[in-house]
Each structure stands twice: as C-alpha cells, then as structure tokens.
C-alpha positions as CSV (number, residue, x, y, z in Angstrom):
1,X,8.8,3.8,-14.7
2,X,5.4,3.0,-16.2
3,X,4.6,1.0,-12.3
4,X,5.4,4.2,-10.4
5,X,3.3,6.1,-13.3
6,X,0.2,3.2,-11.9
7,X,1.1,3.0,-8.6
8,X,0.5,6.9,-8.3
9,X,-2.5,7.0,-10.0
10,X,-3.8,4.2,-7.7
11,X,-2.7,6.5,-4.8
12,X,-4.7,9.2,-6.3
13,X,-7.8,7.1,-7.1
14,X,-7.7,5.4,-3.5
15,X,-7.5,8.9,-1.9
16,X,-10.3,9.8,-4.2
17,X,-12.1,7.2,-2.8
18,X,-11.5,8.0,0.8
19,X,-12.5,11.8,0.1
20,X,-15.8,11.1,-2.0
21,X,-17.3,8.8,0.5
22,X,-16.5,10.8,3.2
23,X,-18.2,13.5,2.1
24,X,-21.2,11.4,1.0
25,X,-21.3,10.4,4.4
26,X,-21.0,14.0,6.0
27,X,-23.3,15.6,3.4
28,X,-26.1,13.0,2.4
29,X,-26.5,10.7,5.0
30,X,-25.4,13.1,7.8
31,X,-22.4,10.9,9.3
32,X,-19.8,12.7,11.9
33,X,-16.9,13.2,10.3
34,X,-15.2,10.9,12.2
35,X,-17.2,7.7,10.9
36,X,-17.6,8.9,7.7
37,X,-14.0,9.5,7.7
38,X,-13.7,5.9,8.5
39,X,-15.7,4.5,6.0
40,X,-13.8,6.3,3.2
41,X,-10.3,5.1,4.4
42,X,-11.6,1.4,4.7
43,X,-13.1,1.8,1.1
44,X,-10.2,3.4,-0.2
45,X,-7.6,0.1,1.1
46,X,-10.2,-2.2,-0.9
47,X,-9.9,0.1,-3.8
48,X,-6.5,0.6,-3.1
49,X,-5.6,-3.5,-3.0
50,X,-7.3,-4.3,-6.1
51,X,-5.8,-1.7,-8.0
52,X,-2.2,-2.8,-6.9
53,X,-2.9,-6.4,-7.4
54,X,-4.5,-6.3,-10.9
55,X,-3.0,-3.2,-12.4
56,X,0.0,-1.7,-10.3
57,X,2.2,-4.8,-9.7
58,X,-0.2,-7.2,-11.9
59,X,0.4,-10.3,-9.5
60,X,-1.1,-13.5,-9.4
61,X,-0.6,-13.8,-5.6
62,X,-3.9,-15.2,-3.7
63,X,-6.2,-13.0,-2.2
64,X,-5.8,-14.9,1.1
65,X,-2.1,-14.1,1.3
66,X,-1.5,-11.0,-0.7
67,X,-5.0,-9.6,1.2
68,X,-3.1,-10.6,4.4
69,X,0.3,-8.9,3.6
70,X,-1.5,-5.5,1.9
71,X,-3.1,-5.3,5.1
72,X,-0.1,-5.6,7.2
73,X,1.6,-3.1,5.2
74,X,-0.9,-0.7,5.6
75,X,-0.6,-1.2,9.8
76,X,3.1,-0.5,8.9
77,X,1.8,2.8,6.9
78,X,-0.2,3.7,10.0
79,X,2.3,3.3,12.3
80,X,4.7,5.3,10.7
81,X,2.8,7.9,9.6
82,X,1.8,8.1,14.0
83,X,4.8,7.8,14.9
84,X,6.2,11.1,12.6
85,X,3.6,12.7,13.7
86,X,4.3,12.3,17.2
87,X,8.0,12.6,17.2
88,X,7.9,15.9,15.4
89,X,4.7,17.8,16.5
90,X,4.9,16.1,20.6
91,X,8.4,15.8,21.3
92,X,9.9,18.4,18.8
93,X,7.3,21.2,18.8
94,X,7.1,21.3,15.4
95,X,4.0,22.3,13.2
96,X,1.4,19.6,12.0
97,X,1.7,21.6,8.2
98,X,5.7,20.9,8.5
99,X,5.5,17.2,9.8
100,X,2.8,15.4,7.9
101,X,4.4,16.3,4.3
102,X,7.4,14.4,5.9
103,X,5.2,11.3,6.9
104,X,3.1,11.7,3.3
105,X,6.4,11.3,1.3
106,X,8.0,8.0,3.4
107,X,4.7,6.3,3.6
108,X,4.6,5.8,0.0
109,X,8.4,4.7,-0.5
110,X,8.1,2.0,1.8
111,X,4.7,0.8,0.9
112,X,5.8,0.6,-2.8
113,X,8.8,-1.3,-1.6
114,X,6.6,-3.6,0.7
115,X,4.1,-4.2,-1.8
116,X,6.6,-4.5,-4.9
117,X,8.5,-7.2,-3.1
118,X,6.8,-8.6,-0.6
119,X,2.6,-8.3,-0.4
120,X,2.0,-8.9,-4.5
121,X,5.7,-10.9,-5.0
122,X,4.9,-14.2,-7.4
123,X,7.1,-16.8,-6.2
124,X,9.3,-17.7,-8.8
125,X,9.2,-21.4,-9.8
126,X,11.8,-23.7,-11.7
127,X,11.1,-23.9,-15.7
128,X,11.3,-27.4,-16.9
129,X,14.6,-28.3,-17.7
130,X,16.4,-25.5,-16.3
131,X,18.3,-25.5,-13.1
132,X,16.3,-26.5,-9.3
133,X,16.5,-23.8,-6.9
134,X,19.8,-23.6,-5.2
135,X,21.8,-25.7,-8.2
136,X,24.6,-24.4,-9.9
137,X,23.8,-23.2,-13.1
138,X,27.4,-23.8,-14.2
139,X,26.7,-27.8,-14.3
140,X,24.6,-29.8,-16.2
141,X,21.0,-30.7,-15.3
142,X,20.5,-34.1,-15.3
C-alpha cells in the first residue's frame, strides 16, 4: 500500500512538473502553448523516472535499461490514452469530458503494472548456498 501511496504522489509531482513549466513557458518566456506544453511533458517523464526508480519502486536497475523500458512504457501510455480517445470521441460520438477520465484511470494501472514488474524489476539472483535457478528445492544442493 505505502508504493501506491509514492507512486501517486510521483504522479502528482510529475504532473506538477508538466503544468509549472508549461506555464513558465506561456507566461515568462512567451512559448505557444503547444511547445511549452511540450517541454513540460518531457520534464515531467525525467521527473517522473527518477522518482519511480529511487523512491516509488526503489530499484537498482541501470539507467540504460530501466531508462529504456520507462520510456517504452510511456509510448504504451501514449498510445493508449490516443487510442481511447479516438475510439470514444471519433467512432462513438462521445464527449472528450466523458472519455478522457476513462483513459486517465487505465493509463495509470498499466503503467504501475509495467513499471512494477517490468521497467524497475531487479533480477533476482541465486544466494550462496541456496538452490540455482531452475533446481528443485526439494533436493540437496551439492
């Protein structure tokens, strides 16, 4: 319970993030909204990948890999969250204020499933002693 408790408030402090700079960006240093927009969202996956890594899932996965995987999942968040929006305000007429809470509330279960098992996963390794992968832990180790 305490994970979902950090993995929310990294959600909220990522989306923080996104919001801030975009505003920074439309209101001081006179951005369109668009690229300012842009900005924020790429900030808020850097704040948002740390944050899991260190303090969400606290994994010892390399940047290289884990970096690689976060930012597949996030393509998978993307994709989704298009392709609810399209199936329910293009092909099913229904409102954008309807649809997106739909998108907002899967994106989040299956990027905490991703990331939980798969993105910030530490391989488990054989202790000393103790059975090799695949061995029967019903026999003696030699």
């Amino acid at each position: 319970m305490a994970r979902l408790v950090r993995y929310a408030l990294s959600g909220g402090a990522s989306a923080l993030t996104h919001f801030a700079i975009g505003l920074v960006g439309v209101h001081l240093l006179h951005l369109r909204p668009v690229l300012a927009s842009t900005a924020g969202f790429l900030a808020s996956i850097a704040v948002s990948y740390l944050l899991q890594r260190a303090w969400v899932f606290r994994s010892t996965a390399g940047h290289a890999l884990a970096g690689a995987k976060f930012l597949t999942v996030t393509a998978v968040a993307f994709t989704i969250n298009t392709a609810v929006l399209w199936t329910g305000t293009e092909l099913l007429s229904t409102p954008y204020p309807i649809v997106q809470p739909i998108a907002l509330t899967l994106i989040p279960l299956i990027n905490y499933s991703l990331n939980s098992r798969w993105t910030f996963a530490t391989p488990t390794r054989p202790t000393p002693g103790g059975p090799q992968t695949g061995a029967d832990p019903s026999l003696p180790t030699p």
